[in-house]
LUMDOVEX-878529 format. One record per atom (N, C-alpha, C): residue in three letters; x, y, z. Coordinates in steps of 0.02 Angstrom, whole numbers, plus 32768, in hexadecimal, padded with zeros to 4 digits. Example, Ala and Ser with C-alpha at 12.3 -4.5 7.8 and 13.67 -1.06 7.14 Angstrom:
BEGIN
ALA82947EE48186ALA82677F1F8186ALA82947F5B8186SER82827F908162SER82AC7FCB8165SER82858002818A
//
This chain:
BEGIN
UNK173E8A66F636UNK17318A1FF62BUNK16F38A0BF653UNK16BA89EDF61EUNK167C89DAF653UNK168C8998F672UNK167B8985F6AFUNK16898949F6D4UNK16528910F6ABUNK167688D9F6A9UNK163C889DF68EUNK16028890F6CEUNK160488BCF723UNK15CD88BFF730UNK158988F5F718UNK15BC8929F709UNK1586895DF6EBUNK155C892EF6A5UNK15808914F67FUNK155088FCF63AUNK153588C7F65AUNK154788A0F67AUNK1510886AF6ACUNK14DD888CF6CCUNK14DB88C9F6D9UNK14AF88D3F703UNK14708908F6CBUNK14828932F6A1UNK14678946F671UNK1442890EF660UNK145E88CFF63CUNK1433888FF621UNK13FB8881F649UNK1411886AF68BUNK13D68864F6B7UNK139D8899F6CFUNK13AC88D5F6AFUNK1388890EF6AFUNK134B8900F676UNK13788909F63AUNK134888F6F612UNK132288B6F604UNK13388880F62EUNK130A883FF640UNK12D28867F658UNK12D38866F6A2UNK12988889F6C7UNK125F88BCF6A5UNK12B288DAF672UNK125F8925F65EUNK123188E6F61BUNK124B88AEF603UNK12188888F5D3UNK11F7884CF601UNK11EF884EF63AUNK11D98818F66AUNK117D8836F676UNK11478811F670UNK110A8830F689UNK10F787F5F6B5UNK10EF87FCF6FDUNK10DD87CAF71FUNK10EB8786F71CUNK112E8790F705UNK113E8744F6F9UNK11718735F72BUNK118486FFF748UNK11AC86F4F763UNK120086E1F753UNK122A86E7F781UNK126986F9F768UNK1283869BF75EUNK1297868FF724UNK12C78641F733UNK12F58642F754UNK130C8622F76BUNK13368603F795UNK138A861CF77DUNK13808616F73FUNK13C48635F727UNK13C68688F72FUNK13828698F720UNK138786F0F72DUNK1396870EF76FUNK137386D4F790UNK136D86DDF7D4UNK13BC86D8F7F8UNK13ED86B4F7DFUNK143E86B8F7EBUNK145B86EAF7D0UNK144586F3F792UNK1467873CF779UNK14568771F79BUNK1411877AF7AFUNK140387C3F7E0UNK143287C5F821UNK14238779F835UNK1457877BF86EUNK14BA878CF886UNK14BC8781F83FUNK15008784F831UNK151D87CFF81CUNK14D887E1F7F5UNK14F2881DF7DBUNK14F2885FF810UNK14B9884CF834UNK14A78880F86CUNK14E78880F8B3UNK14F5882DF8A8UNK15318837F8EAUNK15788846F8DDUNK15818856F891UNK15C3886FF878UNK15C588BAF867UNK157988CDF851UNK15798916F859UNK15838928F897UNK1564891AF8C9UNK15628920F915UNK15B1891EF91AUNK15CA88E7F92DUNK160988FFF935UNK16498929F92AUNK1642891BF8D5UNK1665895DF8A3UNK166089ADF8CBUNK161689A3F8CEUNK15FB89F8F8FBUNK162289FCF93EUNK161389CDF967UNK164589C5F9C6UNK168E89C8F994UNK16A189B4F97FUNK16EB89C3F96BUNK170589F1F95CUNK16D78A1FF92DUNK16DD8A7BF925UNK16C78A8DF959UNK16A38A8AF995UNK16AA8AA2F9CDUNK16E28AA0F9F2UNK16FD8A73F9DCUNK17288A62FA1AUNK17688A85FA12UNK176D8A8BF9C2UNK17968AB2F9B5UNK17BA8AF8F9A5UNK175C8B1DF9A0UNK176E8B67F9B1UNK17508B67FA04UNK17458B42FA20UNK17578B4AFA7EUNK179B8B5AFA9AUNK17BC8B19FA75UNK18018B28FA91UNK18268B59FA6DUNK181C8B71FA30UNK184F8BA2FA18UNK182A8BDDFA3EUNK18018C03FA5CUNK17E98C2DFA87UNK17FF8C25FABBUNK17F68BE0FADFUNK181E8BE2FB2AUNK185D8BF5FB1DUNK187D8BE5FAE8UNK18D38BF2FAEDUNK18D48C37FADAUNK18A68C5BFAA4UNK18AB8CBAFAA6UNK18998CC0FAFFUNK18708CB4FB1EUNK18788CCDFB59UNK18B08CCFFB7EUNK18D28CA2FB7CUNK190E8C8CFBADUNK194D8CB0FB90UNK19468CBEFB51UNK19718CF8FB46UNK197D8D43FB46
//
C-alpha cells in the first residue's frame, strides 16, 4: 500500500521538475512543507522501529 505521503510527495516532485526559475506560491510552498515533514517523520518512525526490534534481538 503506497502512503498518500508518497503520492504527495511524487506530485510535488513533478511540480519542481516543470518549475524554471519561478517562484514557489504560497500554496506550493505548504505542500512542500507538509509533505517533506510527514515523509520525515514516516522515515524516524521506521527507524524507530527496526531500532527497537534489534535492541530486543540483542537482549535475547
Amino acid at each position: 500500500m503506497v502512503s498518500p505521503f508518497c503520492k504527495l510527495a511524487e506530485f510535488m516532485e513533478t511540480i519542481f521538475e516543470n518549475i524554471e526559475n519561478e517562484r514557489l506560491t504560497i500554496e506550493e510552498w505548504n505542500l512542500l512543507c507538509i509533505t517533506y515533514k510527514n515523509v520525515i517523520r514516516a522515515c524516524n518512525a521506521s527507524w524507530y522501529i527496526i531500532s527497537s526490534s534489534q535492541a530486543k534481538g540483542r537482549e535475547s
